[in-house]
C-alpha positions in Angstrom: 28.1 -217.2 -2.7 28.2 -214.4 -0.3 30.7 -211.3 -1.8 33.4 -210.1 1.1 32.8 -206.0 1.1 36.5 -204.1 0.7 38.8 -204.5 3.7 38.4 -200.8 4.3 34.8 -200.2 4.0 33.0 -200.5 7.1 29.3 -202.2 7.1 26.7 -201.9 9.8 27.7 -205.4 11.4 31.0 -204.0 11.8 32.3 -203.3 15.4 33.3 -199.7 14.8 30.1 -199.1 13.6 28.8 -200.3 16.9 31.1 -198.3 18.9 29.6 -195.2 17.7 26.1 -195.9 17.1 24.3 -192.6 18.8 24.0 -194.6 22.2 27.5 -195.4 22.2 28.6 -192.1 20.9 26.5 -190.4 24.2 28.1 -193.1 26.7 31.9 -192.2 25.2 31.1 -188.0 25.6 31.3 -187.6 22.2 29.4 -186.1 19.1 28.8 -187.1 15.3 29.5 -183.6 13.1 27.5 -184.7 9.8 27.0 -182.9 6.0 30.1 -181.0 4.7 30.2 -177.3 6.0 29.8 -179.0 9.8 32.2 -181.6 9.1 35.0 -179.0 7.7 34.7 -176.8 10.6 34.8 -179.9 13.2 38.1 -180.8 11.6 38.9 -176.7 11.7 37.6 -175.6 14.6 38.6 -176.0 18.3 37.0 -179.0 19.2 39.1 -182.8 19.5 38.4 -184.5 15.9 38.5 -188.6 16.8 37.9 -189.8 13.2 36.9 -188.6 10.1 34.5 -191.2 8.0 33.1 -190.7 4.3 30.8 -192.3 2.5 31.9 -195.0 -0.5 31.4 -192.9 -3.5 32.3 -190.0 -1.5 34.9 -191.2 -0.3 36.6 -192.0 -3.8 35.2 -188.5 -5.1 37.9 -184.8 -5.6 35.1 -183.4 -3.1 36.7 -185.8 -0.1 40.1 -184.3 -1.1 40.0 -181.2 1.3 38.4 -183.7 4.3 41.3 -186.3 4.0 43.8 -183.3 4.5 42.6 -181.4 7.3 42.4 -185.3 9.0 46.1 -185.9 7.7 47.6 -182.9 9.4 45.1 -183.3 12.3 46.6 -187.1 12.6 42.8 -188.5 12.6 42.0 -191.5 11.4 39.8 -191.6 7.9 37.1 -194.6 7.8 35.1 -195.4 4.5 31.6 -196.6 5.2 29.0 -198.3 3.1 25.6 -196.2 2.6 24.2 -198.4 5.1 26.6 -198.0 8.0 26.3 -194.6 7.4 22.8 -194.1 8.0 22.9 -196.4 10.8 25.6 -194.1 13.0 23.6 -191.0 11.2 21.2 -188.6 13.7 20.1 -187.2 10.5 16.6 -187.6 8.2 18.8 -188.3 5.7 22.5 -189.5 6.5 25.0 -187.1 4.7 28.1 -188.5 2.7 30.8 -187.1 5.0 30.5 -187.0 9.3 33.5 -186.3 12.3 33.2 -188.0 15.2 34.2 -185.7 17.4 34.6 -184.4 21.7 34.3 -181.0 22.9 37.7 -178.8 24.2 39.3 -179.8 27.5 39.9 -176.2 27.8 37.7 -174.3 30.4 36.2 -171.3 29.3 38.1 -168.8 31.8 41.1 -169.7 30.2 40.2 -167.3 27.4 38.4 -164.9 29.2 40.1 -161.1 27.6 39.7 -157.7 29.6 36.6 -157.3 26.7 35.3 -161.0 26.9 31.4 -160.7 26.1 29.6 -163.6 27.6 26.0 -165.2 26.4 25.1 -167.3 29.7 22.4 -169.9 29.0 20.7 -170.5 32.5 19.6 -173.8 32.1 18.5 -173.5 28.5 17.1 -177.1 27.8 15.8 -176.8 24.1 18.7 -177.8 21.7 17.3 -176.1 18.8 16.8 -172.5 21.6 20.5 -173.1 22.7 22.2 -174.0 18.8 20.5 -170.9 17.1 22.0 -168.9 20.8 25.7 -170.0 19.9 24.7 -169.0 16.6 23.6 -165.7 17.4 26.5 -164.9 19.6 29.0 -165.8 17.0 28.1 -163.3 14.6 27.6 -160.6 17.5 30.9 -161.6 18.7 30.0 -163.1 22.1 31.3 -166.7 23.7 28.6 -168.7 25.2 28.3 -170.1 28.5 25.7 -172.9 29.1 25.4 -173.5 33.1 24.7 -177.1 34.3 21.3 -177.9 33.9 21.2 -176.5 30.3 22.1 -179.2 26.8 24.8 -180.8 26.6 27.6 -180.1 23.9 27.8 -183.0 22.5 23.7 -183.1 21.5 23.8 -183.5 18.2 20.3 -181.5 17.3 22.3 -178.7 19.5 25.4 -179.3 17.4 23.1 -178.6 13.9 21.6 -175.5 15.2 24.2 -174.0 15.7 25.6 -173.9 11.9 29.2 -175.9 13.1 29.9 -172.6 15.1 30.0 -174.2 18.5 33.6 -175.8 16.8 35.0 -172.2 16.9 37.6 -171.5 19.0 35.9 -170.2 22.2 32.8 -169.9 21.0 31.1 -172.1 23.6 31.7 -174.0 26.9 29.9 -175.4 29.4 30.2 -174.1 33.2 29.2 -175.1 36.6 26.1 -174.2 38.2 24.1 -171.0 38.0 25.1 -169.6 41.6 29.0 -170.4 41.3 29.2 -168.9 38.0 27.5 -165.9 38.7 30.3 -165.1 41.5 32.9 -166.0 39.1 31.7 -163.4 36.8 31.2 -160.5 39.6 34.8 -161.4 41.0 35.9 -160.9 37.5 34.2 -157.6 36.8 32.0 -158.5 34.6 28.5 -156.1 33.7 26.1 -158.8 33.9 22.5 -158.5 32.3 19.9 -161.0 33.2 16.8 -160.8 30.4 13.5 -161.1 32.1 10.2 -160.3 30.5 8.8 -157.9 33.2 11.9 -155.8 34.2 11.2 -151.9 34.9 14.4 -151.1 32.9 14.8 -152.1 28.7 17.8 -152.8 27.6 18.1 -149.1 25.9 18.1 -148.0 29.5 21.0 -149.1 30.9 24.3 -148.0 31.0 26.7 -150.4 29.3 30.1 -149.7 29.5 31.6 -149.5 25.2 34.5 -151.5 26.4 35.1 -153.7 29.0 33.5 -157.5 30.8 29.8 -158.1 29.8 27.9 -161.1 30.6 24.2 -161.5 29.2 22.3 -164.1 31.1 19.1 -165.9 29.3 17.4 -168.4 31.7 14.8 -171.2 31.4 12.5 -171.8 28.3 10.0 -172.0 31.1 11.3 -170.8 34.4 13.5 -168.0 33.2 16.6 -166.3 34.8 17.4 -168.0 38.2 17.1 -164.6 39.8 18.9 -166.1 43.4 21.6 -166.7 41.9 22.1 -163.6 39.3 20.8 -161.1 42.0 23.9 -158.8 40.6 22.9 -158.9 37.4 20.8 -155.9 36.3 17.3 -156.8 34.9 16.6 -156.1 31.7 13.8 -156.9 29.1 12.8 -155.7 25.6 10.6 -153.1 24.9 7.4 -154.8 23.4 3.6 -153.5 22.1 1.2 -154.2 25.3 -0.5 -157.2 25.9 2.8 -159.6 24.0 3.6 -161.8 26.9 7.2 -162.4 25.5 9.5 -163.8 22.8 11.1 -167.3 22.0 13.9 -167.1 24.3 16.4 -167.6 20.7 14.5 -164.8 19.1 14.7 -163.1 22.5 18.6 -163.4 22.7 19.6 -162.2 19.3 17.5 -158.8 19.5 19.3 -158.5 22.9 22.9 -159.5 21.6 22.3 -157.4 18.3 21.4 -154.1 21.1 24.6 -155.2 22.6 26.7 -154.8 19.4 24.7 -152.1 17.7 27.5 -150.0 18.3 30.3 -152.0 17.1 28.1 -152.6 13.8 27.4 -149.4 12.7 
């Protein structure tokens, strides 16, 4: 005789599991947040939580105590899987014990834009492990990032992991338009803009960067760098390297350049 699983334990024939298998989830614009430290700051963070789903044993564990409050308060809806429905939604090696399904902020990101807003532009970055450890970077230099059309989406998930859950703090990244129309936004709006480019005559020690004040740092292409058309405003600037040392990882490129940036502020 087959046994009926617990009303409220969702298997992988079930039709919510379906609904947001990683297909499905990419189709509806939204992401899976998965493993506990993501999860908690999905449910924190600036982003629109859409459910909240735990594992069985999890589930009936003190650990899934903070997880069902911040849904509570958040009015998101708490689903308990079975370990197989889980790893069947998971993106993961190995699917975690808690997840948030979850859509980026309807807000704009010149909504929050301060008379010191410091701005990490990624010009078409297309590597979501290069643009996750970027967001990454700029959150603990204290810069928003700005990822121009042609660059990951939000809602990739292997973007979402590289970035430690800090793309679900409040402004720390948002996606713009194209390259062109954003770089006028940001000259209109005073902004210093930097583009990084490997053969610049000046380093970045050699410019004068106002203390205070609108900076934009622009990091282009993994493989066709900074679209210099449409950031002809933006001074060029590279890191000072030993000769014949081509140039960096473009993520190990930004945070030298976004650590320079903040040097001051740090000390």
């Amino acid at each position: 005789m087959k046994r009926e699983s617990p009303a409220n334990v969702y298997v992988p024939s079930s039709a919510f599991v379906k609904s947001i298998l990683p297909t499905a989830r990419r189709k509806d614009g939204v992401a899976l947040a998965e493993g506990e430290r993501t999860a908690m700051l999905a449910l924190e963070g600036s982003w629109r939580p859409r459910a909240l789903i735990l594992e069985t044993s999890f589930a009936a564990s003190d650990a899934a105590k903070p997880f069902r409050r911040l849904a509570e308060k958040s009015r998101v809806d708490v689903h308990t899987f079975n370990r197989a429905a889980m790893e069947k939604i998971s993106s993961c090696e190995t699917a975690p014990e808690v997840a948030v399904l979850v859509a980026p902020p309807a807000a704009k990101f010149e909504d929050s834009l301060s008379p010191a807003s410091r701005l990490l532009v990624l010009d078409r970055i297309g590597d979501p492990g290069n643009a996750g450890t970027l967001v990454r970077s700029a959150a603990a230099f204290g810069f928003s990032t700005v990822l121009t059309t042609g660059s990951v989406s939000l809602i990739n998930e292997k973007f979402i992991r590289s970035t430690a859950g800090n793309c679900f703090l409040p402004g720390a990244v948002a996606q713009a338009g194209d390259s062109g129309t954003l770089a006028e936004f940001l000259h209109e709006h005073h902004f210093t803009m930097l583009a990084l480019m490997p053969r610049a005559e000046k380093t970045l020690g050699q410019i004068n960067i106002p203390a205070s004040g609108r900076v934009a740092l622009v990091l282009g292409n993994e493989t066709a760098g900074v679209d210099a058309s449409a950031w002809r405003r933006a001074a060029a600037v590279r890191i000072p390297m030993r000769p014949g040392v081509e140039s960096l990882n473009v993520a190990m490129s930004g945070a030298i350049a976004l650590y320079e940036l903040s040097r001051a502020e740090l000390s």
